[in-house]
N, CA, C and O atoms as CSV, one atom per row, in Angstrom:
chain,resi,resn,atom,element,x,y,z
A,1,UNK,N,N,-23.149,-19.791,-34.375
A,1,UNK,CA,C,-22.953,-18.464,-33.823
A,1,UNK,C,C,-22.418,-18.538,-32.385
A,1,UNK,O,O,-21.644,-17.617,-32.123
A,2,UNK,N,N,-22.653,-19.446,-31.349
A,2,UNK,CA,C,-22.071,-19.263,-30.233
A,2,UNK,C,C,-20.794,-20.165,-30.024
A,2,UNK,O,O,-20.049,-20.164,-29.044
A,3,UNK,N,N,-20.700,-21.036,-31.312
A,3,UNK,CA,C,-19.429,-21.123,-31.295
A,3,UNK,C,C,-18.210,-20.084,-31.980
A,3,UNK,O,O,-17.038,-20.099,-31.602
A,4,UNK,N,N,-18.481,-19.634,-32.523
A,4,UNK,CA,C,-17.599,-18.176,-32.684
A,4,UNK,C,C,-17.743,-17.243,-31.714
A,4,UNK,O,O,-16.735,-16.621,-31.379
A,5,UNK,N,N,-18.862,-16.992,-31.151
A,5,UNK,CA,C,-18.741,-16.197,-29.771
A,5,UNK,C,C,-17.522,-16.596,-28.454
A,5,UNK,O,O,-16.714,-15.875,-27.869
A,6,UNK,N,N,-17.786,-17.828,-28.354
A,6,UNK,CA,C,-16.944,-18.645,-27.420
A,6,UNK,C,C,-15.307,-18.763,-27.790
A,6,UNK,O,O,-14.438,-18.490,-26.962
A,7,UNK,N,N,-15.089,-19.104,-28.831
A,7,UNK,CA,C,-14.034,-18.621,-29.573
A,7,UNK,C,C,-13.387,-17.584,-29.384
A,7,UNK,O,O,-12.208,-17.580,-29.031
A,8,UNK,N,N,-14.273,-16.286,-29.653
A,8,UNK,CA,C,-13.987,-14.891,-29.741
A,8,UNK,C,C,-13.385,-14.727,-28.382
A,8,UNK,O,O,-12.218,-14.453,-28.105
A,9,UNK,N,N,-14.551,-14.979,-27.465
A,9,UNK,CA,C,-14.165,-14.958,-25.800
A,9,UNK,C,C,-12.806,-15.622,-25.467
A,9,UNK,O,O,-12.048,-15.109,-24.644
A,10,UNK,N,N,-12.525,-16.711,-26.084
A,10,UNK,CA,C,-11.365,-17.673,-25.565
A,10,UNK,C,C,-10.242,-16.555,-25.634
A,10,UNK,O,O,-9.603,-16.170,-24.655
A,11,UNK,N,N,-10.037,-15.917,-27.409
A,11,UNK,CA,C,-9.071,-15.704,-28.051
A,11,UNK,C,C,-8.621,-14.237,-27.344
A,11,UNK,O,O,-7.415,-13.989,-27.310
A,12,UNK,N,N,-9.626,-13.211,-26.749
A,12,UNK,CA,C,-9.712,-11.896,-26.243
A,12,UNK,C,C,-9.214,-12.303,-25.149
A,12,UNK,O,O,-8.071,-11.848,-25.152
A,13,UNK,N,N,-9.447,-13.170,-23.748
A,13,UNK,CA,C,-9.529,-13.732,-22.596
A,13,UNK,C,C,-7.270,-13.885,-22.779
A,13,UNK,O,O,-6.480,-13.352,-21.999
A,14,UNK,N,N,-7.042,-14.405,-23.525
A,14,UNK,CA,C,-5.803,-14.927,-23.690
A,14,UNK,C,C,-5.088,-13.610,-24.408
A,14,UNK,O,O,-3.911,-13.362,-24.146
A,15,UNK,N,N,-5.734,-12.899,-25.191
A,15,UNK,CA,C,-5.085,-11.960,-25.835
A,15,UNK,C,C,-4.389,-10.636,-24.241
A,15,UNK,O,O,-3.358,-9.976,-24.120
A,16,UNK,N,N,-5.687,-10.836,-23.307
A,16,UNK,CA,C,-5.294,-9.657,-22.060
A,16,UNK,C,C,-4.368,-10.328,-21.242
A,16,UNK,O,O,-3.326,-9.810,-20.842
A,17,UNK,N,N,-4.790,-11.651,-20.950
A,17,UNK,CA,C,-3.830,-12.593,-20.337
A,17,UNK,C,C,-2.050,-12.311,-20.433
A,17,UNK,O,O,-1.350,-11.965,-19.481
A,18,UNK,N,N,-1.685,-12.509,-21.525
A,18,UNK,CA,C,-0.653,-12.381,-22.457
A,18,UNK,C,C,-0.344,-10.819,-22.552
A,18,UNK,O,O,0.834,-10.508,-22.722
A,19,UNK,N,N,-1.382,-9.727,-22.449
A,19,UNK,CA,C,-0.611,-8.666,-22.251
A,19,UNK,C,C,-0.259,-8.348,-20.472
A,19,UNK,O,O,0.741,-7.816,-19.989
A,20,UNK,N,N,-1.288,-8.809,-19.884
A,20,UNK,CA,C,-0.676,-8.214,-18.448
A,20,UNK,C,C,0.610,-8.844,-18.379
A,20,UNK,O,O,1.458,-8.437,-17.585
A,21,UNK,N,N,0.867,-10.043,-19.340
A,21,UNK,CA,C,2.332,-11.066,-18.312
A,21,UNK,C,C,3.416,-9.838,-19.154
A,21,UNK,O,O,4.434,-9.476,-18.563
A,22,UNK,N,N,3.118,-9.324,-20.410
A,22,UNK,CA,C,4.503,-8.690,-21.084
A,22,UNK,C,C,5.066,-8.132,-20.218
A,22,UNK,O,O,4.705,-7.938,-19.057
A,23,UNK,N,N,6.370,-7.722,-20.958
A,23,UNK,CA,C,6.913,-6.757,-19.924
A,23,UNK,C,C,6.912,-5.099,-20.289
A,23,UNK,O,O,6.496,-4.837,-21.417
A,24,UNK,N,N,7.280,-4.107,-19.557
A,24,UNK,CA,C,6.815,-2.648,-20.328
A,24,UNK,C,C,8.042,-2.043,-19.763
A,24,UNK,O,O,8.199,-1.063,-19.035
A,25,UNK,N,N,8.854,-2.868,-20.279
A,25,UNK,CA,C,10.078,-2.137,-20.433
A,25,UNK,C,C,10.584,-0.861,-21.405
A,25,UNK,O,O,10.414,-1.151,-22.589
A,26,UNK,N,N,11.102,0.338,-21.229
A,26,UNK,CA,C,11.088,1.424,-22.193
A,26,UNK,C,C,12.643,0.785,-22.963
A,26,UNK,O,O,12.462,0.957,-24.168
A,27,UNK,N,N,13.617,0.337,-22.821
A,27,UNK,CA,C,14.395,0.177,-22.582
A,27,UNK,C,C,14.405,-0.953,-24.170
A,27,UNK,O,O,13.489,-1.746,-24.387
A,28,UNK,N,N,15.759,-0.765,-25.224
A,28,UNK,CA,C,15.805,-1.982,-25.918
A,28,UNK,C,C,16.842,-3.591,-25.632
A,28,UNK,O,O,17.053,-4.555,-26.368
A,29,UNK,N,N,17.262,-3.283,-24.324
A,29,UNK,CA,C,17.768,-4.821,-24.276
A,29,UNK,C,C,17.925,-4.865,-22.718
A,29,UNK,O,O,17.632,-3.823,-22.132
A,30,UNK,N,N,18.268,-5.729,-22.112
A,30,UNK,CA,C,19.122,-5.829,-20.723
A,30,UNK,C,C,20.148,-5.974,-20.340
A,30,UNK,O,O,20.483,-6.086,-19.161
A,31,UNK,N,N,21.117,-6.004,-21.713
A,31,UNK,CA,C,22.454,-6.144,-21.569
A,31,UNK,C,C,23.049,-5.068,-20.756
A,31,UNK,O,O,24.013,-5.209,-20.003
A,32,UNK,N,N,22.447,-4.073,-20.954
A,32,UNK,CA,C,23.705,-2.460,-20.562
A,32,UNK,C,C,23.767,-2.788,-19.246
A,32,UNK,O,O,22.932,-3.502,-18.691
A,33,UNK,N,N,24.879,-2.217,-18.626
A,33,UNK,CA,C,25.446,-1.994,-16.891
A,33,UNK,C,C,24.790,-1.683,-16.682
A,33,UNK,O,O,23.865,-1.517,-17.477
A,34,UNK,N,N,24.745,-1.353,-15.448
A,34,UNK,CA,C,23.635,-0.152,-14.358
A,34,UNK,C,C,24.797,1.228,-14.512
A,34,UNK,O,O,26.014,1.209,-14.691
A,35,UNK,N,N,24.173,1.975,-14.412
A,35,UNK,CA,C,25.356,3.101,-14.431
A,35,UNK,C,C,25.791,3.180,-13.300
A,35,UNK,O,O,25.461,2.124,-12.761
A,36,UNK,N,N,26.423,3.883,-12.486
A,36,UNK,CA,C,27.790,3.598,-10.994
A,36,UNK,C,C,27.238,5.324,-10.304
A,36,UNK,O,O,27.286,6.378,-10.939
A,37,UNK,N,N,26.818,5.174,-9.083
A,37,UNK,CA,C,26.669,5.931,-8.574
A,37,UNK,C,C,27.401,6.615,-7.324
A,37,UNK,O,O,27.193,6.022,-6.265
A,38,UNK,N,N,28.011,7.462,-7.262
A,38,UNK,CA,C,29.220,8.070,-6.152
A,38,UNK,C,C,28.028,8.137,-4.691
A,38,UNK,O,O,26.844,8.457,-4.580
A,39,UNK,N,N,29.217,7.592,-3.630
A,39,UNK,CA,C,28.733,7.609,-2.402
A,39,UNK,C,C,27.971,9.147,-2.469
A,39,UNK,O,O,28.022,10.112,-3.231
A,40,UNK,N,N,27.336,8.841,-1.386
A,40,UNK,CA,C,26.639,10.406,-0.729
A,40,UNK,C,C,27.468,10.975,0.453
A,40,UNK,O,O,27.739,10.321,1.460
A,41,UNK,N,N,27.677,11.695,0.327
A,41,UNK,CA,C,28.538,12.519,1.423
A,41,UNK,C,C,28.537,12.489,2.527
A,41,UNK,O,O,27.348,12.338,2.807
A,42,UNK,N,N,29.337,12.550,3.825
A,42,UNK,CA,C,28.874,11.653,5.418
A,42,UNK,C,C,28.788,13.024,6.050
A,42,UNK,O,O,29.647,13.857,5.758
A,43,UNK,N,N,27.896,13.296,6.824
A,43,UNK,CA,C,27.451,14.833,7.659
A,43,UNK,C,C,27.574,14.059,8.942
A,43,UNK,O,O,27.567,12.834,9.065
A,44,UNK,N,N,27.692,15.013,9.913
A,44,UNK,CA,C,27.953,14.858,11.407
A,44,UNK,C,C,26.727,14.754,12.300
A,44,UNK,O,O,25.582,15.204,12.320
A,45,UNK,N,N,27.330,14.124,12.872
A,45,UNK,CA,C,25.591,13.547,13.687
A,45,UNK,C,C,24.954,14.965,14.421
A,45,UNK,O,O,25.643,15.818,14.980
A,46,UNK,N,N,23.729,14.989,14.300
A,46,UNK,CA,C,23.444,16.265,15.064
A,46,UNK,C,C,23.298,16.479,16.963
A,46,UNK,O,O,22.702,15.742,17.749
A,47,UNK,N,N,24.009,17.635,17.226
A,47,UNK,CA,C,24.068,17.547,18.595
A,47,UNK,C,C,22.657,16.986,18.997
A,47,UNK,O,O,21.546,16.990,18.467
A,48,UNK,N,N,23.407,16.305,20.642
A,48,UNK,CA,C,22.324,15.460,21.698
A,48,UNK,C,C,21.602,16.964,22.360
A,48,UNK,O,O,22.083,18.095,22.423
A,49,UNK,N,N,20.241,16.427,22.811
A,49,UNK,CA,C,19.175,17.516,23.470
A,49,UNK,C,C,19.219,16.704,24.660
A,49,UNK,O,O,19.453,15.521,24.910
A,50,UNK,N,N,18.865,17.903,25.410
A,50,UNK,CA,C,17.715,17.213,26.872
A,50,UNK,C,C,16.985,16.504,26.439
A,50,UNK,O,O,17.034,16.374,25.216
A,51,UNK,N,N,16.110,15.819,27.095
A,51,UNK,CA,C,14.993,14.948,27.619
A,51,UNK,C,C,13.586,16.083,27.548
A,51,UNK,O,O,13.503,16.872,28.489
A,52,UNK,N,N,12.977,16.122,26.925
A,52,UNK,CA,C,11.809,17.154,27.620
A,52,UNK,C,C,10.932,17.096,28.715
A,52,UNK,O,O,10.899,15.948,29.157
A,53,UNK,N,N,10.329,17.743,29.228
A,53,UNK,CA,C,9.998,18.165,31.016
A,53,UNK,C,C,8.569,16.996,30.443
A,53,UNK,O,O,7.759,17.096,29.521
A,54,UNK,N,N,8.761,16.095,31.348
A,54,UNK,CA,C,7.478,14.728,31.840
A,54,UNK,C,C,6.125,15.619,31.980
A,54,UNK,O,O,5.978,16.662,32.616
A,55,UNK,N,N,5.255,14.960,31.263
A,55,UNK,CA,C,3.818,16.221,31.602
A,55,UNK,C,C,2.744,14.615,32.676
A,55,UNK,O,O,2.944,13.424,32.915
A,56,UNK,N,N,1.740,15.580,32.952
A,56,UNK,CA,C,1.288,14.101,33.773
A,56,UNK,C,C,0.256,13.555,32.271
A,56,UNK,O,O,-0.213,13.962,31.208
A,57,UNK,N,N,0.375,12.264,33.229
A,57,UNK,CA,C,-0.791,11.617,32.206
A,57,UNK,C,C,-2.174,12.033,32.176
A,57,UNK,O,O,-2.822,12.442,33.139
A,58,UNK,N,N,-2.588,11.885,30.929
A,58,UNK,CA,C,-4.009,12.369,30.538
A,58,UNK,C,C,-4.720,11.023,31.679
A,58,UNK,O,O,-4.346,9.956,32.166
A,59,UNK,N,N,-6.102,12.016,31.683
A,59,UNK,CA,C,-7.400,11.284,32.599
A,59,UNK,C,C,-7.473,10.241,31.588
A,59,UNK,O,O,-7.143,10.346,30.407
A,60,UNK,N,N,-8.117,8.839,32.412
A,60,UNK,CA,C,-8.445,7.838,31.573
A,60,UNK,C,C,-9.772,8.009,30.814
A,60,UNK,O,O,-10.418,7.478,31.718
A,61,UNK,N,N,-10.466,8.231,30.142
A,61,UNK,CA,C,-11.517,8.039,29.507
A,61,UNK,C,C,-12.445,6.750,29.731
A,61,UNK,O,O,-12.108,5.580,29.916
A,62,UNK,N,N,-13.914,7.419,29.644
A,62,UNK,CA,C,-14.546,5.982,29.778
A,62,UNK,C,C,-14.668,5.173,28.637
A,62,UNK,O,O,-14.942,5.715,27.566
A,63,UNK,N,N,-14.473,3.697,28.716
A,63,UNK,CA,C,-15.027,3.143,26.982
A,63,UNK,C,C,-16.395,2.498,27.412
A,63,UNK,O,O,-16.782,2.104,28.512
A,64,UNK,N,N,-16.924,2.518,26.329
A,64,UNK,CA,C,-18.323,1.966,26.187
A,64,UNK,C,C,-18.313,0.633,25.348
A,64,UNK,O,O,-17.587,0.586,24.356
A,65,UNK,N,N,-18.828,-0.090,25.582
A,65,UNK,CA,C,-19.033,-1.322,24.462
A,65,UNK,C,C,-20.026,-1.456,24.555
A,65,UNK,O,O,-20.752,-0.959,25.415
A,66,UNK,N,N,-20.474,-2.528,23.249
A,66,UNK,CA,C,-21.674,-3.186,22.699
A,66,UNK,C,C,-22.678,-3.219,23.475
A,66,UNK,O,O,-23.786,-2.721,23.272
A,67,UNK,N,N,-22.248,-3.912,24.547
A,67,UNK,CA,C,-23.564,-4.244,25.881
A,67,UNK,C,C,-24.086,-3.183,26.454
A,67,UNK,O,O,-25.164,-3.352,27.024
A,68,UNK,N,N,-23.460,-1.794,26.460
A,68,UNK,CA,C,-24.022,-1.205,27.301
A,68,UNK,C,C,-25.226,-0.549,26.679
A,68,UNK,O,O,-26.065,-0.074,27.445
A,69,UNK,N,N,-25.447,-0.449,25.085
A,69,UNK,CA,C,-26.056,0.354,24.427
A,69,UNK,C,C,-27.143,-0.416,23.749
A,69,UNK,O,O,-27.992,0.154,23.063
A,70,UNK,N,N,-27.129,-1.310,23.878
A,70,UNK,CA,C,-28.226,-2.701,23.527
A,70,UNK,C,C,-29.235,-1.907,23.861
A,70,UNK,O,O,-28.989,-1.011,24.669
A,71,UNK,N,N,-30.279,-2.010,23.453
A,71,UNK,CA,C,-31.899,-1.594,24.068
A,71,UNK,C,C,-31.883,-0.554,24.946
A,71,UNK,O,O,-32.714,-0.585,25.853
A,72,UNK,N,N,-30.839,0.707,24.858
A,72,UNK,CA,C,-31.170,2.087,24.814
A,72,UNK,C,C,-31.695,2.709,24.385
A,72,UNK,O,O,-32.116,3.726,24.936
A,73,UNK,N,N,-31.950,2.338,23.004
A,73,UNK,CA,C,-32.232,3.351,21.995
A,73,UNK,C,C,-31.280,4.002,20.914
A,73,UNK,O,O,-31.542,4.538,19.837
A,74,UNK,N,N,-29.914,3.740,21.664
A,74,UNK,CA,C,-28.990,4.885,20.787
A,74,UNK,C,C,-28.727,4.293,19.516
A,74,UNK,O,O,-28.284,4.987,18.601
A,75,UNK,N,N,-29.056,2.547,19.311
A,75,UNK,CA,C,-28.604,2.230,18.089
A,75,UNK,C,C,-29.716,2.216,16.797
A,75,UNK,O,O,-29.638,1.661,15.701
A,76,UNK,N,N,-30.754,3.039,17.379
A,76,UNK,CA,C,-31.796,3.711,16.388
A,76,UNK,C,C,-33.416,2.499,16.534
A,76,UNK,O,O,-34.382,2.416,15.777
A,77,UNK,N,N,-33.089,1.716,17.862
A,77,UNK,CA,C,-34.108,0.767,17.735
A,77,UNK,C,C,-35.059,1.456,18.179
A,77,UNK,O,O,-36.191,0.976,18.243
């Protein structure tokens, strides 16, 4: 009995194997051309803008790391 189990396993194991490699092509051969596709049409570049008005830089923010929060409390100790 667990040599037919093992078996079974081998033969299923190779049966999925063998389907992921197929291919799933809809298609019945690879001979045909590609069909020929016409350029796409050339449009004009769109007019240049100003520059927009410089804003100031944002405040720096503080960062916090690891160390500072150790044996505060905040990390639920």
């Amino acid at each position: 009995m667990k040599r037919l189990t093992r078996v079974l396993a081998v033969v299923l194991t190779l049966t999925m194997v063998a389907a992921s490699c197929g291919s799933d092509d809809d298609g019945s051969g690879g001979d045909a051309a590609p069909a020929t596709t016409a350029a796409p049409a050339t449009t004009a570049a769109p007019a240049t803008t100003a520059a927009p008005a410089t804003t100031a830089a944002p405040a720096p923010e503080e960062v916090g790391t690891a160390a500072d929060h150790l044996g505060d409390g905040s990390l639920g100790e």
